[in-house]
C-alpha positions, 0 to 999 in steps of 0.5 A: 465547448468553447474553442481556445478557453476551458473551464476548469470542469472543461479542463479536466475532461480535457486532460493534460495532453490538451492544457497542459501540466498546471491546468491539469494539476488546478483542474484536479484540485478543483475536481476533488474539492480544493479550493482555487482562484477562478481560473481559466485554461487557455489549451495548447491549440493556440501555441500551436497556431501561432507557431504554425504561423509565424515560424518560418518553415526554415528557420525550424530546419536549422533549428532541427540541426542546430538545436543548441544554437542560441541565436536561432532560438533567441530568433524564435522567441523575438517573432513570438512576442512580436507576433499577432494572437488570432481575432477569434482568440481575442474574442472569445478571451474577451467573452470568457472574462465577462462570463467569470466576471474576470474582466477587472481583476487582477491575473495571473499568466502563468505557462503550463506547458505540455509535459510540464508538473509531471512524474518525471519532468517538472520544467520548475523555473523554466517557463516565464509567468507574469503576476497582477495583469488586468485588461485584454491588452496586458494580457495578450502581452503576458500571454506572448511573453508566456509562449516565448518562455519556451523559447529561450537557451535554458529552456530548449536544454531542458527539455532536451536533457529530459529527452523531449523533442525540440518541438515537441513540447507545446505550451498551454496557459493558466489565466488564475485569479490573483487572491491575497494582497500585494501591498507594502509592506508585505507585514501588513494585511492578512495574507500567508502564502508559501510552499508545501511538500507531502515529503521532506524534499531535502531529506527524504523523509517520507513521514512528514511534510514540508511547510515554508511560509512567508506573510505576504505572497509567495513569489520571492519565496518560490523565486529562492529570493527570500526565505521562508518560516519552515514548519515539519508536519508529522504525517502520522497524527498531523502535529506540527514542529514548534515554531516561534512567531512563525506566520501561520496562526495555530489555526491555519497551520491546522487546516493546512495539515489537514488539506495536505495529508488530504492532498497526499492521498487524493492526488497522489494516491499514498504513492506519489508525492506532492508539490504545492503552492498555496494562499491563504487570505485571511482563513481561507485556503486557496491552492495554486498549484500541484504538481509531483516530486519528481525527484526525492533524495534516497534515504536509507541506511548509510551501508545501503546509499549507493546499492540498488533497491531490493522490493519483495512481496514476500509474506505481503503477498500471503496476509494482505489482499492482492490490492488492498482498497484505498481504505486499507492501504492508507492504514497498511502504509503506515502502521506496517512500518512502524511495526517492522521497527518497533522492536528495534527501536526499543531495543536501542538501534535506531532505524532512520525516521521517515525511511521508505519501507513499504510502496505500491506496485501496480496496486500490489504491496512491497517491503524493501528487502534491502532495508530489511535484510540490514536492519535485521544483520546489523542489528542482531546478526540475522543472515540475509540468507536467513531472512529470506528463508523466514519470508519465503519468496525469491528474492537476492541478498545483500552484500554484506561488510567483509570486515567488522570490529568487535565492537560492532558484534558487542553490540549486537549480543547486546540488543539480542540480550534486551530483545530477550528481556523485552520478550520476557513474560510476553507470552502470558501478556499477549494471550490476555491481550489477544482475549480481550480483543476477542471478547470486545469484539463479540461483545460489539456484535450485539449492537445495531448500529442503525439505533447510534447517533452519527457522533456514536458511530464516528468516535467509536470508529476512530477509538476501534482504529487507534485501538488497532494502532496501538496493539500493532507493537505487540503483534510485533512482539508477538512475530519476534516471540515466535522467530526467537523460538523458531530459531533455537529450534532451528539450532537444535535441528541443525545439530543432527547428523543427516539432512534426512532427520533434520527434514524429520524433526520438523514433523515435531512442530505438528499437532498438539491444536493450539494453532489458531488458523488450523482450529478453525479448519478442524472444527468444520469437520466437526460441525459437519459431522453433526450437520450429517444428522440434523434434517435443518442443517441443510436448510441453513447451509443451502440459504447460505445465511444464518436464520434470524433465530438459530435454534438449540440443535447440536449443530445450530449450537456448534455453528453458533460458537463457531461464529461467535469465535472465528466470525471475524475471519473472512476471505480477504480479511485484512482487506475492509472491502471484504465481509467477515464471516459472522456477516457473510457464512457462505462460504464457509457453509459451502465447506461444511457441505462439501465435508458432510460427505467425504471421510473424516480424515486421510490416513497418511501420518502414521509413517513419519509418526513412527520414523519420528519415533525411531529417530527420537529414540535413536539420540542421546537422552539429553540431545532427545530431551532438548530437540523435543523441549525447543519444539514445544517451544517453538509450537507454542510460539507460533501459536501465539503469533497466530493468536497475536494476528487473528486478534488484529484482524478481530479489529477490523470487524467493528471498524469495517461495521461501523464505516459500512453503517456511516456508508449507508447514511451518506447513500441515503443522504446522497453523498455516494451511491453504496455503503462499500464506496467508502472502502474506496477512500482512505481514511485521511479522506474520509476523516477530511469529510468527517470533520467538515475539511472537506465538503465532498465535493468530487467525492463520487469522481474520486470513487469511481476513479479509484474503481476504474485504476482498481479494474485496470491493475487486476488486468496487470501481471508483477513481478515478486520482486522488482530492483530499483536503482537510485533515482530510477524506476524499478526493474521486474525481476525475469522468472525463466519459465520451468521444464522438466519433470521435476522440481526443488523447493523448501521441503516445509512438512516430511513425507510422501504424497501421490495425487491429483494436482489442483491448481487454485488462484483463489480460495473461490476457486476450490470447489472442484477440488476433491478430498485427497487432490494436491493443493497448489497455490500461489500462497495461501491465507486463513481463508484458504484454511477449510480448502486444507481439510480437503487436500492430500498434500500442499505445494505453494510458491512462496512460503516461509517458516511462519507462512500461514499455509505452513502451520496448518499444513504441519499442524494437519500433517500435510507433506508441504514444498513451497517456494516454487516461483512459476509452480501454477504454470509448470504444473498442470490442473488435473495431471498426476502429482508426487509431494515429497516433503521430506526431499523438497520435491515434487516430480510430474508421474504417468497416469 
């Protein structure tokens, strides 16, 4: 490894620390496969140097006291220009050169100062960089000059605002070959140039990016002396705004699109967003520079411009996995926005575009609640209060107006009014729609992939993905059908005389089947049932996979259809890392082996049956009529939901086959090591490979990175709710920890239940739970459903009205108390347990 000069492989390995924030951001574009000019990165090592020798130990005294004094600095950059560069430098710059066959061409000297292009602090125009040098000589003048830079009054304020130490800051420098034309006038010749960012930086709209364009190169433009063509990139489909006789040909503004969307993703992860500067000379595509956003407007509704930040995982934490793999995030971070907003689109309030709905936390997924607790108030008149309860979590509520016109409240029974209408008939178009997916879905499985040619497998995958995108408004549809439904229920509850009968009437929404998640639970007693008298049942269980020719048995046959119906649901499976059930059954072959030999049910209803009874019996025929009629209601409500939601995850079987099948070929081809690796990129990326943007180049690095960033957020605890300040970083909400014997929560299903708790962080963790043993979970999801078959009671930390733990608790008449933040570490595995759902309680007992 040479002394003062790295490559940009070299520079890399280096890190930032040692070459400084442009280098870093060039080091990585190269990495991932984006093209750059030769360059070479000068390390730090020679500031450094120079300033230990020629900086006298005084004057960096009177610096240290008199930090703001400008002649001081002024001293400190007149002995930098003037000073010496070391011989040795000078030797090895002069062998660099020849060795990258730079010695003749033009460079650029541009600083790259240590802690500069970072997340908070970006030095933008702070340092000096001097174009179209040639020659050692020049060089060594530009590279003065560059090192100086950090010497100057603004400078030295700079980075004293952003809290560096006077000193503190050394300076790297980038030796980038100039690539383009400087010749006059600058209309002549084939050169584009200009800057780009991932998000619009004037506005915060986070759902396109940002383009100005110049012919020529793009130092007056980066300079603010000239200004640029302005092009919009929507992000979503990468169509860009119409432009007329703008720079860029139709050609170049599409590959631009695409090596930014790319971009967004590979440096920025989704998350962060980018800066860039860029050249194109003729058709090809060079990037000069990458840095992060450091500062992005506050975009939000006007109510909220001024409030801090609200992010909750609430229900993300009960459907999504933890971490969502790269591939899933980069779907999630934009059909789930548009989803949230889709009904209030329609319905004539319009959500500003491009707001900032959803993020990253350590890897975990959060929705801003405060933009959501708005929209839904001052859409439709839905209490925060209210909102929080459908969420379950624990999470604060915003302020709201102490005032509002008439007006204002015209317009919201107006919008409930067309929501309505757009609802109407919802019901019976959902069920067909869900059903189709179900049977193209079983209908796909026939195919062997391995017989498709390359061209198949990529066109039906993007077909599967944008066929998953466009039934995104009707899982919305399908989510308000059931709030709406729920919410009249919630009417017709509240109008009982006693809390006690209102927690009973509750047990309304219990039974009947129908409910999508608790059926597939249900029919795995049934298969066990016949597994009990079949001698090749525990054959098949205990391979822990399907024979290659299942036979005509009851039980094969009930096995079968099992698959054929539920295959498309898994652990995880909203997530495409993880297997379904119709490719990987073990899990659930465990269930059925652990329910062969326990009892088909637990008595335990027939006393709130019969104090449902007598409550119904005790109210007036009409009132008894409507609470009955708002409870089918809201059954069949939920049912469709879960229908409208098991048929989004029935999409992702064809789509996680047919990447797993394009994963295969580009292991056997050499591209990455395992069919799953390509779970680690997103689909942006993944499209970028596909359609020939991007070589691969780095691919394998980009992989293992993401696993290694994966393997460190497993480690990091969250907070269910951060609050974020304008401007700021977000703040983890402190959860105290809990004492004493008992607790409160939402009492979600009546009745009482004494057991022993068992406390489970994961479905995989519940093989030691017993028939009749308390569940107590952090949430749960469709792949904790056959645990439901084993336990008495149910206890969850968060939970909401539509929670899917909820509905198979009520549906198999589990008492049930869920938002109970801390519930895991105040309860103990083992130790004795009582569940009174009809109280929201539960309270620790005596052995």
């Amino acid at each position: 490894m040479s002394g003062f000069i790295l490559s940009m492989e070299e520079a890399f390995d280096r890190g930032a620390d040692i070459v400084g924030g442009k280098n870093w951001g060039l080091a990585r574009l190269d990495r991932y496969g984006f093209k750059i000019p030769k360059t070479l990165a000068l390390t730090n090592a020679l500031y450094l140097e120079v300033i230990e020798a020629v900086v006298p130990e005084s004057l960096r005294a009177d610096l240290e006291l008199k930090s703001d004094d400008p002649v001081l600095i002024g001293q400190v950059y007149e002995i930098i220009v003037k000073s010496d560069l070391p011989e040795m430098f000078i030797t090895e710059l002069n062998t660099s050169l020849a060795k990258h066959n730079l010695q003749n061409s033009d460079l650029a000297v541009r600083s790259s100062a240590v802690g500069e292009d970072g997340s908070s602090a970006s030095f933008a125009g702070q340092h000096q960089s001097v174009l179209s040098i040639t020659g050692v000589d020049a060089l060594i003048i530009a590279i003065k000059q560059c090192f100086a830079s950090l010497w100057t009054p603004s400078a030295v304020a700079y980075r004293q605002h952003m809290g560096f130490d006077i000193f503190g800051v050394s300076m790297a420098i980038t030796l980038c070959e100039m690539v383009g034309e400087r010749t006059e006038p600058r209309t002549k010749g084939q050169t584009k140039a200009g800057v780009a960012f991932t998000v619009d930086p004037v506005t915060g709209r986070r759902d396109i990016m940002v383009v100005e364009a110049v012919t020529g190169l793009a130092d007056e433009l980066v300079n603010g002396q000239v200004q640029g063509c302005r092009y919009e990139i929507f992000r979503e489909d990468l169509t860009a705004s119409l432009v007329k006789n703008g720079p860029l040909s139709d050609r170049q503004l599409e590959l631009l699109a695409n090596q930014l969307s790319r971009l967004h993703w590979t440096m920025g992860d989704g998350d962060t967003a980018y800066d860039t500067e860029w050249v194109f000379d003729g058709d090809d595509l060079y990037f000069v520079q990458a840095r992060p956003v450091t500062v992005i407007p506050h975009l939000t509704f006007p109510k909220l411009a001024s409030d801090p930040v609200i992010w909750s995982n609430a229900n993300f934490k009960e459907v999504l996995a933890e971490i969502p793999c790269p591939m899933s995030w980069s779907f999630i971070e934009t059909a789930i926005p548009e989803m949230l907003h889709i009904i209030p689109n329609c319905t004539g309030y319009q959500v500003p575009k491009g707001l900032h709905t959803i993020k990253r936390i350590k890897g975990r997924c959060y929705a801003n609640l405060s933009e959501l607790q708005w929209l839904w108030y001052d859409g439709y008149g839905q209490s925060p209060d209210d909102s929080n309860k459908n969420l379950g979590g624990h999470q604060p509520a915003i302020a709201l107006p102490e005032k509002e016109s008439w007006f204002v409240k015209l317009k919201r029974i107006w919008r409930g009014i067309r929501v309505m209408s757009l609802l109407s008939g919802a019901e019976k178009k959902l069920e067909e729609a869900s059903a189709d997916i179900f049977e193209r879905v079983r209908s796909f499985r026939k195919n062997d992939l391995r017989d498709w040619k390359d061209e198949e497998l990529t066109d039906n995958l993007w077909r599967w993905v944008e066929d998953t995108k466009n039934f995104m408004p009707d899982f919305a549809k399908g989510a308000n059908y059931c709030g709406i439904k729920l919410f009249l229920f919630d009417q017709q509850v509240s109008k009982l005389k006693t809390e006690a009968d209102r927690m009973l009437a509750y047990a309304l929404l219990s039974g009947g089947g129908q409910m999508d998640s608790a059926e597939h639970a249900i029919s795995l007693r049934t298969i066990a049932e016949m597994a009990r008298n079949d001698p090749k049942a525990t054959i098949i269980l205990e391979s822990n996979d399907l024979p290659a020719k299942v036979g005509d048995s009851a039980f094969e046959t009930a096995l079968r259809r099992y698959l054929d119906l539920y295959g498309h649901r898994g652990v995880g499976e909203l997530d495409m890392r993880y297997p379904r059930w119709s490719e990987a059954p073990r899990f659930l072959f465990e269930q059925i082996k652990f329910l062969m030999h326990q009892e088909k049910e637990l008595a335990g209803r027939s006393a709130i049956d019969h104090e449902l009874r007598q409550m119904l019996d005790a109210l007036p025929g009409r009132q008894r009529k409507a609470l009955v009629a708002a409870a089918e209601q809201a059954r069949a409500g939920m049912a469709l939901r879960e229908r409208v939601k098991s048929a989004i995850v029935a999409f992702m079987e064809p789509v996680r086959r047919l990447v797993l099948e394009k994963g295969r070929r580009m292991a056997l081809e050499g591209h990455i090591q395992t069919a799953d690796d390509l779970c680690w990129i997103t689909f942006q990326e993944f499209s970028a490979f596909i359609d020939g943007v991007w070589s691969g180049k780095g691919l394998d690095y980009l992989i293992e990175a993401r696993r290694a960033q994966y393997d460190q957020w497993v480690k990091e605890t969250v907070s269910d709710v951060y609050t974020e300040e304008p401007g700021q970083q977000p703040v983890q909400q402190i959860v105290e920890r809990l004492t004493g014997n008992e607790l409160l929560g939402f009492g979600a299903f009546p009745g009482q239940y004494q057991g022993t708790a068992r406390v489970l962080r994961s479905p995989e963790k519940g093989q030691g739970m017993m028939q009749g043993d308390i569940m107590v979970a952090p949430f749960t999801d469709p792949s904790w459903t056959p645990l439901f078959l084993r336990a008495g009671a149910l206890v969850m930390e968060i939970g909401g009205a539509m929670s899917h733990g909820v509905i198979v608790a009520r549906e198999l008449g589990l008492p049930t108390v869920v938002n109970i933040p801390g519930a895991l570490e105040w309860v103990e595995d083992g130790e004795l347990l009582e569940v009174d759902g009809s109280l929201g309680r539960i309270a620790k007992k005596a052995a």
